[in-house]
N, C-alpha and C positions, 0 to 999 in steps of 0.2 A: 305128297300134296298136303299143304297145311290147309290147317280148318276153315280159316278165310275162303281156301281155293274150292275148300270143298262146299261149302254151302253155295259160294255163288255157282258151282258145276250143278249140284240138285236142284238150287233154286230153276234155274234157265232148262235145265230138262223137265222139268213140275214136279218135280218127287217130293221136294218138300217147298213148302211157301212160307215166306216172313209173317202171315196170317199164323201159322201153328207155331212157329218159335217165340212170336212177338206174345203171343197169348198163354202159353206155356208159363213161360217165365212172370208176366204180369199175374196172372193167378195163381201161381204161385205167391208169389208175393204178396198179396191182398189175404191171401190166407193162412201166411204165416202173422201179419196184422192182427188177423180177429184171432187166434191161436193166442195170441197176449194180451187179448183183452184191451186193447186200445181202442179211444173214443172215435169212431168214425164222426160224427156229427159235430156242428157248431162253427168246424173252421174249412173255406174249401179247399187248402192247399195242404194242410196237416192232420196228423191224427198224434195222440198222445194218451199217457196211464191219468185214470182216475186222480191217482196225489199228486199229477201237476198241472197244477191252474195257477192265475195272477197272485190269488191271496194267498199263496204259499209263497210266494217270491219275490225278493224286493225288487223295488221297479229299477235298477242298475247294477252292472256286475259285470265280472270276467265272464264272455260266454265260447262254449266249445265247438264247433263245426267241423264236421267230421264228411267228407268229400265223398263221393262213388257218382259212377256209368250207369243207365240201365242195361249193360249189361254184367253188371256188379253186384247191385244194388241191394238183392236180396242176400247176399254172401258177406255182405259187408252187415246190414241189418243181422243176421245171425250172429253173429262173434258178438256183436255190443250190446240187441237190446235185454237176450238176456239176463245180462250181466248190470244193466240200469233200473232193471225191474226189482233182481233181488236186493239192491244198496240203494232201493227207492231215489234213486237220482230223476231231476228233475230233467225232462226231455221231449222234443217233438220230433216228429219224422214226417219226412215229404209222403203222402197216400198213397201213392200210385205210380206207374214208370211214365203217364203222357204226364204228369204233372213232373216230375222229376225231371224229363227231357224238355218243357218248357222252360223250367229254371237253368240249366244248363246250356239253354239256348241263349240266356238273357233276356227274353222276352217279360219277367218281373223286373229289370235294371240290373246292368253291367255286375254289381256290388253281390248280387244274389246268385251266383254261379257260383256251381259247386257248395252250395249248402244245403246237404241230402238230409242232415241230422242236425241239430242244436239242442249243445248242453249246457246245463245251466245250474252247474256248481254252488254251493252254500257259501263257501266261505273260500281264504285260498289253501289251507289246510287242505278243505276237500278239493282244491283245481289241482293241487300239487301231484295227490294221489290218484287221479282222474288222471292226469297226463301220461301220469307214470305209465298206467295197468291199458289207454288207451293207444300206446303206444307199440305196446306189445299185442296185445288182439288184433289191429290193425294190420301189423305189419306186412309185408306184400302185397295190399291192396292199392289199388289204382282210381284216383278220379282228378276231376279238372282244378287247377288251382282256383283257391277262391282269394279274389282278386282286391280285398278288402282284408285280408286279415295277414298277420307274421304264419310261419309255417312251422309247426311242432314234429309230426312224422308221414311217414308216407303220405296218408291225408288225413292227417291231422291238423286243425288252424285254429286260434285264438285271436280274441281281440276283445279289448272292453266296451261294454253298450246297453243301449236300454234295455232293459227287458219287455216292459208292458208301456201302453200304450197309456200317460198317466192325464192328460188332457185332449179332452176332442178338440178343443176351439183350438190346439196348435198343429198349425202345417203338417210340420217335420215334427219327428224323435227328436226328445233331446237329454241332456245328461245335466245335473243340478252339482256344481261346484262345492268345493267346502264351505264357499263363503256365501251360499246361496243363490248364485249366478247362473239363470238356463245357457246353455251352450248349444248348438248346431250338434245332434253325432251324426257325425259325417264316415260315410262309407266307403275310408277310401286308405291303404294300408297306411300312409303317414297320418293319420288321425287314428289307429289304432289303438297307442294307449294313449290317453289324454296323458299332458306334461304331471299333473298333480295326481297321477295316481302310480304309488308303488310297485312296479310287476315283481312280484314274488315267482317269474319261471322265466323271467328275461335271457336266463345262462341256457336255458332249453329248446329256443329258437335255433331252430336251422339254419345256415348262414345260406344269404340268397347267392345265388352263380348267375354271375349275369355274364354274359357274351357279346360282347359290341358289333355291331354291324361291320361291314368291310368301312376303312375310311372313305370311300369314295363314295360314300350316299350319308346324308343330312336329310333328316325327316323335317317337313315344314309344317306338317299340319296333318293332323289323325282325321279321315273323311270318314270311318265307321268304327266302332266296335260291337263287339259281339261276342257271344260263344265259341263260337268257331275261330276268332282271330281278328286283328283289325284290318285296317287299310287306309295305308299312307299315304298322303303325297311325299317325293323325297326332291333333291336335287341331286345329279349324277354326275360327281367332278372327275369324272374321268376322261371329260373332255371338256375344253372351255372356249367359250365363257359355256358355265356347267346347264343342264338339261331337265327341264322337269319330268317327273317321271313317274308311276306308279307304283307301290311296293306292296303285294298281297301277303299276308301272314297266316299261320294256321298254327296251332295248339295241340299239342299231344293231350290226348283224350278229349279237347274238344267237339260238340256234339256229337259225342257218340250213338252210333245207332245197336240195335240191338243183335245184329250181327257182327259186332267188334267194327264198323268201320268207323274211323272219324273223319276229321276236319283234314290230318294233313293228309288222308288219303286220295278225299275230295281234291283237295287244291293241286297234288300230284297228277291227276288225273285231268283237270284243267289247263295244266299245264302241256301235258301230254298232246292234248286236242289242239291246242293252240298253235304248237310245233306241226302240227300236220295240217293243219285249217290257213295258218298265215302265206305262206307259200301259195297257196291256191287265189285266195282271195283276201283284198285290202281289209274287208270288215273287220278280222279278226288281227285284235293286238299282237305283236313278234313279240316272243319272250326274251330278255334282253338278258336275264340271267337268272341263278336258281343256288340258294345255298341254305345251310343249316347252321342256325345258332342255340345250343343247346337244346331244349323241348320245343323251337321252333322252328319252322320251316317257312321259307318264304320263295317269292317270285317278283321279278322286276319286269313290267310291260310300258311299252307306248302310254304316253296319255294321249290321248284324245278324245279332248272337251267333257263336256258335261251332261247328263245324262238327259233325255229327252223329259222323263219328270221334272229335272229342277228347271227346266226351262220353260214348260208352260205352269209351275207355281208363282215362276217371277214373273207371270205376267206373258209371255209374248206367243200370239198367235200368229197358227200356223195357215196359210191359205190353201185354198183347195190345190193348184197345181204342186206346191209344196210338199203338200200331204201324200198328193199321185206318187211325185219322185222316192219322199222317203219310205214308204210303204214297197215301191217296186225296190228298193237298193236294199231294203228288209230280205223280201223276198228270194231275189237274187243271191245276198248270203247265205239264207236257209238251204234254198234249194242245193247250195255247193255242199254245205254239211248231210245235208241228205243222201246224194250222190258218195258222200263218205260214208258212211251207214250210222250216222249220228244224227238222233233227233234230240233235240235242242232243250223244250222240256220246260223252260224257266223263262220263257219269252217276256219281257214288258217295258215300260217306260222305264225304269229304274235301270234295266240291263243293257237300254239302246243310248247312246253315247252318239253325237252331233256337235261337228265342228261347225256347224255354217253350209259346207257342201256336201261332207261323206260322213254315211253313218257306221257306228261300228260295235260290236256284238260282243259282249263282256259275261261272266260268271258262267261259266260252262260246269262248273264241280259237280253238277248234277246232270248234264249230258248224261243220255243210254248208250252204250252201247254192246255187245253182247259178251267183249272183251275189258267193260270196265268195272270199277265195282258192284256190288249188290244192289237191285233196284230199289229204293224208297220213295216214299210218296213226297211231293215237294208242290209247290204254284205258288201265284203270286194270287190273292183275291181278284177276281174280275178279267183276271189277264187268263186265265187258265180253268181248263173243261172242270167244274166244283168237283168231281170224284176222284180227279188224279190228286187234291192235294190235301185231302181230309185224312185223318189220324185211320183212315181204315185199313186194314191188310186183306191180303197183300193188296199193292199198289195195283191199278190197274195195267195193262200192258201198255207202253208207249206205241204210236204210231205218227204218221205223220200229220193227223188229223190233230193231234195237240198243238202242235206247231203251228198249223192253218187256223186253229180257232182265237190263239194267241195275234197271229196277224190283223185276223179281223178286231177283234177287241182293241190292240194299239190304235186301228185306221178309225174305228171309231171314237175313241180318248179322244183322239187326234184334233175333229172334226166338232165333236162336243162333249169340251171338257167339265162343266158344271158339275156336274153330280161328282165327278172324276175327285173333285177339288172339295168341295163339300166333304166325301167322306175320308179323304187322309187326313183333313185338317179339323175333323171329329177325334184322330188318336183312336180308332176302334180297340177294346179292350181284347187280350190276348185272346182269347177263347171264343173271340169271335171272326179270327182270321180266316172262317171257312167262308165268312159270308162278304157279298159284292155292295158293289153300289146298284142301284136303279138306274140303267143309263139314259143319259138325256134322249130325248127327240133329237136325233140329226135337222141340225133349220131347212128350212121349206126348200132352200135354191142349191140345195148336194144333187147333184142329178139321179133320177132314178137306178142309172146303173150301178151307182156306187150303192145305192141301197142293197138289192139285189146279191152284188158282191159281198156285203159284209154279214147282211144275214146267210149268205150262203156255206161263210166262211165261221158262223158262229152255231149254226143248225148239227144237232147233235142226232139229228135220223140221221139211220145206216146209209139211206141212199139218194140224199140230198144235200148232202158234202163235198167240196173238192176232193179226191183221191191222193192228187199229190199237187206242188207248189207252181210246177210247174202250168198249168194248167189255170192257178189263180194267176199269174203271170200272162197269160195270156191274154185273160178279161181285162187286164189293169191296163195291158197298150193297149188294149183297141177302147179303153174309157179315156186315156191320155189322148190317144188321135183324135177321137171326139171330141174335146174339150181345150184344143190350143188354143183359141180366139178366145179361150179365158184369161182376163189377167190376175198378177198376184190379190189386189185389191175384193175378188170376187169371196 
């Protein structure tokens, strides 16, 4: 039994919970920090020695970033920062493992993944020697590439850029020319090193390996990125005229959690469910194909449509019998997943997909079930019970009541989207992803029984809740027989 297997077997018996190893390890961590005397205060994502501050360093430079996991994180801090402290090298470190898997999430910008540590060399005499000695300390460590910078070793990355932040009144960072000239630094690895600056370790770069897709898929358009991997549209000429289609990615060492699982484990596991879920019911996308390119892993599904968020942001409302339909063809999905012993977990507008007639149920990587990976906390704000998705361990136990309260939440978006629309389109800052919107008043002429329904379905007493879906399925035709003589216009 490897370790993976063994933790998620103790986790699911209770003997041990991601509560003691998540905490373990994080305090650990935090107290190897104060062991070196590093500034907790002043910055909230960093901590760094006394001799590095702005006025020791000039505001641009070769800087070093050096990658790690939290489950790493601390292993990898050991090897280098003693070794920064005694040759007084100039350096920050991410605080803490939530703030560490924030970054690695992308949740600060695609660009900032994978930068657990930054060094920040004198001169390149010192980046020469710094590459050298960090090359070898490092070696056999693992974290996520960082997506902005060339690659020196294991995780080792460079790239030239500002140091300090040298005007408030400008936007962006930027870098000041030989000839005087502010420039854009731009975070993104073909701006790495500006054309006008000598790399004195250009021969030290790693050469990239890149792996091309099968020829029969052409990417048209990136619809996300992230920590965990992107997500394409492609076109799929393997039959013509060729097929639009979906292409999910995932990243080795992406979001990793602290029990070694990541991204392509997640998306393996999604994939997995979808194989068994599509057969049964239309909801779920048929995976069309599944391969590996190098450190990544991907999956090819169905498209169909666009996701029920982007469709009430552009504008179009939904009417009440509308709402009945899509809400019971929700449920109807659910309930087949249920009947599979999968609760669902990630319910929301972002994950419900709508052609016009049929809806259809996307991002499963976080499904429970007692033979998938180790549970972690996960929701979407507003869409999900506030304790299953908060940084707390362990996770709460999934039941099908997650699933039921998610329903309600969509039925009511649905109905009144105001506040819904209001607070995405605020950008809530990352740290404040535990918190909802205020939802609107459902308008005066929703009939009582939908009220009823939805607060029943959103009521967190033990014994004022649906039990299972089926049963909200019940209420929902006999609120649709009720309400035929309504037309769309209502």
């Amino acid at each position: 039994m490897c370790v993976l297997d063994l933790i998620n077997f103790l986790f699911l018996k209770g003997d041990l919970t991601i509560k003691s190893l998540y905490e373990e390890k994080n305090g650990h961590f935090i107290a190897a920090i104060h062991s070196w005397g590093l500034k907790m205060e002043g910055n909230p994502y960093f901590t760094y020695p006394d001799y590095s501050s702005s006025s020791s360093m000039p505001p641009q430079g070769f800087k070093l970033h050096i990658s790690a996991t939290i489950a790493n994180a601390l292993s990898v801090a050991e090897k280098v920062v003693p070794y920064f402290i005694s040759q007084e090298i100039s350096f920050k470190i991410i605080k803490d493992l939530i703030t560490l898997s924030n970054f690695n999430k992308g949740l600060y910008g695609y660009s900032q993944i994978g930068k657990f540590i930054t060094v920040y060399p004198r001169d390149g005499t010192e980046l020469v020697k710094l590459v050298d000695d960090l090359k070898v300390l490092t070696r056999g460590e693992f974290g996520p590439e960082v997506p902005s910078d060339y690659r020196l070793g294991d995780i080792l990355y460079y790239r030239y850029g500002s140091f300090i932040s040298r005007d408030k009144q400008e936007p962006t960072a930027y870098l000041v020319t030989p000839s005087g000239e502010k420039v854009e630094d731009r975070r993104l690895k073909k701006y790495a090193i500006p054309s006008w600056i000598e790399d004195p370790i250009s021969d030290l770069q790693l050469p990239e390996t890149t792996f091309p897709l099968p020829a029969k898929y052409l990417i048209t358009q990136v619809l996300k990125k992230g920590g965990k991997g992107s997500v394409y549209s492609i076109l799929d000429f393997s039959s013509l005229p060729p097929v639009s289609r979906v292409m999910k990615e995932a990243v080795l060492y992406g979001n990793m959690e602290i029990t070694g699982v990541d991204s392509i484990s997640r998306l393996k596991w999604e994939a997995q469910l979808l194989r068994e879920l599509a057969p049964v019911h239309s909801a779920y996308p048929k995976v069309l194909d599944e391969f590996i390119c190098g450190d990544y892993y991907y999956f090819i599904e169905e498209n169909r449509g666009k996701s029920l968020k982007d469709i009430i942001i552009n504008g179009k409302k939904i009417s009440l019998l509308h709402s009945i339909d899509l809400v019971l063809q929700i449920c109807n999905a659910v309930q087949v997943a249920h009947k599979e012993g999968i609760i669902l977990r990630d319910l929301s507008l972002d994950n419900i997909l709508w052609d016009g007639k049929q809806i259809s149920l996307i991002d499963l990587e976080y499904a429970y079930r007692t033979d998938g990976p180790v549970l972690n906390h996960i929701g979407t704000p507003g869409f999900s019970i506030r304790r299953q998705m908060l940084n707390r361990f362990p996770p709460i136990n999934p039941t099908h009541k997650h699933d039921i309260y998610s329903i309600g939440s969509i039925w009511h978006t649905l109905l009144a989207p105001q506040s819904y629309l209001e607070f995405i389109q605020s950008n809530p800052a990352w740290n404040e992803t535990d918190r909802a919107w205020e939802r609107s008043e459902l308008p005066p002429e929703i009939p009582k029984g939908i009220h009823k329904v939805i607060q029943k379905c959103l009521t967190i007493e033990e014994f004022c809740h649906y039990s299972n879906v089926t049963l909200l399925i019940k209420d929902i035709q006999y609120i649709k027989a009720q309400n035929q003589q309504l037309n769309d216009e209502v």
